[in-house]
C-alpha positions in Angstrom: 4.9 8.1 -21.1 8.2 9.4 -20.5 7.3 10.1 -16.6 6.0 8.1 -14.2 2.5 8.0 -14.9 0.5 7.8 -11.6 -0.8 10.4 -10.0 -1.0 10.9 -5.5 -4.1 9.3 -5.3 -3.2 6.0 -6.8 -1.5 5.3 -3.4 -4.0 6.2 -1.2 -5.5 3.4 1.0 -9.0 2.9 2.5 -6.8 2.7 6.0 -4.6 5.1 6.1 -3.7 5.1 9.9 0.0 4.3 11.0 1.2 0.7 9.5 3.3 0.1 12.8 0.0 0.0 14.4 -1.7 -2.3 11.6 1.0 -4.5 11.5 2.3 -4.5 15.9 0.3 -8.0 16.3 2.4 -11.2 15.0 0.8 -12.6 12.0 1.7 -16.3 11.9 -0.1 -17.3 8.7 0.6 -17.6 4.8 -1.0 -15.2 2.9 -1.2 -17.4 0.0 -1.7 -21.2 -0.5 0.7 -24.2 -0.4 0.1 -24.7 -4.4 1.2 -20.7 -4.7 4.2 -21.5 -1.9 5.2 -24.0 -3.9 5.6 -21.8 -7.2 7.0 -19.2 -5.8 10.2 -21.5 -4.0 10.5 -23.4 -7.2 11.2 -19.7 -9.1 13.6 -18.9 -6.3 15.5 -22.0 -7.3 15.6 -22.1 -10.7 16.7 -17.8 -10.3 18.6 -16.8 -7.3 22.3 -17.8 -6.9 23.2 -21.8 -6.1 22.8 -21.9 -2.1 25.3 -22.4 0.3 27.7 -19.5 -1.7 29.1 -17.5 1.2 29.8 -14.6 -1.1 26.1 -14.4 -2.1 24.3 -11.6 0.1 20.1 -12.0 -0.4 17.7 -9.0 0.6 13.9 -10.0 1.8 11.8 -6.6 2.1 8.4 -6.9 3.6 9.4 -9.6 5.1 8.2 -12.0 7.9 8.3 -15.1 9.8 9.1 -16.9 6.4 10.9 -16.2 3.2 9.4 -19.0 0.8 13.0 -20.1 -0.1 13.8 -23.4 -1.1 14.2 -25.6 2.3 17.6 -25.4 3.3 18.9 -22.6 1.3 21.8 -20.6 2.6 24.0 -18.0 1.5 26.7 -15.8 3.6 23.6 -13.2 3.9 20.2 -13.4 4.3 18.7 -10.4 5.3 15.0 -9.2 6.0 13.5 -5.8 6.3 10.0 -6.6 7.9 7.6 -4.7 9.8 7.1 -7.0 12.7 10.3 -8.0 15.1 8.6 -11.0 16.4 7.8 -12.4 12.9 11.5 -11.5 11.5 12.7 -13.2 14.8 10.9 -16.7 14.2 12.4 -16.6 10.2 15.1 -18.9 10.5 16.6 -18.6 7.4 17.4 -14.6 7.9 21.0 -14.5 9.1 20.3 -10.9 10.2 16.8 -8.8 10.1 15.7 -5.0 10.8 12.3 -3.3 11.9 11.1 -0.5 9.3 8.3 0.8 7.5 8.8 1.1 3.8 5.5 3.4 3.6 7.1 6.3 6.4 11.0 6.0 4.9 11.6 4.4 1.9 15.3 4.1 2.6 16.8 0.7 2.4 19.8 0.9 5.5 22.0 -1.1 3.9 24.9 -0.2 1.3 25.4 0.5 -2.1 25.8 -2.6 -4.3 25.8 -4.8 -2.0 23.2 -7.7 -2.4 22.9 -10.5 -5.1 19.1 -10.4 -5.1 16.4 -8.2 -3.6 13.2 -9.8 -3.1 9.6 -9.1 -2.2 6.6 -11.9 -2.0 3.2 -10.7 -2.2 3.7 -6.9 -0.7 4.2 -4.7 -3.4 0.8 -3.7 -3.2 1.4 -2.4 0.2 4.4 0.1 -1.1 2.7 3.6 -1.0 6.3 4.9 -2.6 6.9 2.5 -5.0 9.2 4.5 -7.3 11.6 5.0 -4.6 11.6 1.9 -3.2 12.6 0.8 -6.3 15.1 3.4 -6.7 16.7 2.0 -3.5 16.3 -1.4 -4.6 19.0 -0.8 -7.3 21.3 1.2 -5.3 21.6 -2.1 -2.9 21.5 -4.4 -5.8 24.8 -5.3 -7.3 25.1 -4.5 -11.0 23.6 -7.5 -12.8 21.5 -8.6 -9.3 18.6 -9.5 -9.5 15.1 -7.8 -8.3 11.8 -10.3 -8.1 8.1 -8.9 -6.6 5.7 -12.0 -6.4 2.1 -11.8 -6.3 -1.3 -13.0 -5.8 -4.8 -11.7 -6.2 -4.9 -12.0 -2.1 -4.0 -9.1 0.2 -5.3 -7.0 2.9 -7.9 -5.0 0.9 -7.9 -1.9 3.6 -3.9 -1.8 3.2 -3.9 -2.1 -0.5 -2.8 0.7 -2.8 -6.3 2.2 -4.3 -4.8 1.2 -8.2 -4.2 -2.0 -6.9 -7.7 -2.5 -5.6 -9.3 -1.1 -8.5 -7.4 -3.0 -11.3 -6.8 -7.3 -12.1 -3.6 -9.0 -12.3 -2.7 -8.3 -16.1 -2.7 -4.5 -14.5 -0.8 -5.4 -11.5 2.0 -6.9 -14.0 1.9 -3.8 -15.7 1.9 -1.3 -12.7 4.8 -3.4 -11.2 7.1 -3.3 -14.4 6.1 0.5 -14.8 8.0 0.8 -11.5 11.0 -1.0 -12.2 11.1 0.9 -15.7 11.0 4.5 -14.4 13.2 3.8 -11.0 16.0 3.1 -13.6 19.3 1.2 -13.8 17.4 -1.6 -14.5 17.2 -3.9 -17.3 13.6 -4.4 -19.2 11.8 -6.4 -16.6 10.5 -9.5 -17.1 7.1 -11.8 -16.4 6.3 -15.2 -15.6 2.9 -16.5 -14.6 4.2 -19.1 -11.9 0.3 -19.8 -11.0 0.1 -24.1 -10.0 -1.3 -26.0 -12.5 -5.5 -26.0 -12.0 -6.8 -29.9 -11.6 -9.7 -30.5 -14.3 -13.2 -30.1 -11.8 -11.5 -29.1 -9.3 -11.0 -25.4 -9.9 -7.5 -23.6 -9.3 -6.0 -22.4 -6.7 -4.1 -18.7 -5.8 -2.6 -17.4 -9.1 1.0 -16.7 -8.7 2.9 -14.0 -10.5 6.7 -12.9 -10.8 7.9 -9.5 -12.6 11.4 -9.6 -12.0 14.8 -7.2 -13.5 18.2 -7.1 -13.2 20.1 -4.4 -12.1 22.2 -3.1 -15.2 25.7 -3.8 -15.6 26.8 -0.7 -16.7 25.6 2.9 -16.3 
């Protein structure tokens, strides 16, 4: 469609009281399990910039007590837009970190152009304003940076976007690349089933998805 294709309803939630209140209690847990960790910190090394490049400036949105980055990683900037100051205080890979709900502003307070990669690990199914999110997402990002939303099948089922809840994870790669494609300024996005390996007899563990884009290069 040549306009975004979702209609009000599709980001209703079955909870739809205040997130500050939802989310004022610390959380110290992983939402997802070591297997799915694991994935997820091996995609952030093989795609964000080499660490320990002081001229690299990262962006973690939704973020919390931890980042899933590759132990040790560093860059001149590491910043992380949470919703919980206690969380965002005990990440100790955040060089700086700010309090705000994504849902009531969808302004990112930073400036234009001025991170190497935006990320977000399995919270894009909270975003009840995706599209300008994602609009803000490329403003911050520097042309050719790089955007990546991760993703399991586990969330907060109350919190959840109603299209999220009502559709599997081949939608969910679909809803999330509809976004980056109708923000704009981005390049076609991409997707990579980063899911761990499943043992014979043993079953599998959480899936583990990645639709990522870059920022284009030129307007």
């Amino acid at each position: 469609p040549d306009e975004f294709p979702f209609r009000a309803q599709d980001f209703g939630r079955y909870d739809e009281s205040r997130d500050t209140n939802f989310y004022a209690e610390p959380r110290f847990v992983t939402h997802i399990d070591d297997g799915a960790i694991k994935a997820l910190t091996q995609f952030y090394a093989d795609n964000l910039p080499a660490s320990g490049q002081d001229d690299v400036a990262i962006l973690d949105i939704c973020s919390s007590w931890i980042s899933h980055l590759p132990q040790g990683y560093t860059a001149g900037t590491i910043s992380g837009l949470g919703m919980n100051e206690a969380e965002l205080q005990a990440n100790k890979q955040l060089t700086d970190f700010k309090v705000k709900d994504l849902n009531e502003d969808p302004t990112l307070p930073y400036a234009d152009n001025s991170f190497d990669a935006v990320l977000n690990a399995v919270s894009v199914d909270y975003l009840t304003k995706p599209l300008q999110v994602f609009q803000e997402i490329e403003r911050v990002l520097k042309p050719g940076g790089l955007a990546v939303m991760s993703f399991s099948n586990r969330c907060f089922p109350t919190k959840a976007i109603a299209i999220w809840t009502e559709t599997g994870d081949p939608d969910h790669v679909l809803i999330v690349g509809s976004y980056f494609h109708y923000a704009g300024g981005f390049e076609q996005p991409k997707c990579k089933d980063i899911s761990p390996a499943k043992m014979p007899f043993f079953g599998g563990g959480d899936p583990m998805y990645a639709v990522y884009s870059r920022k284009a290069r030129t307007a």
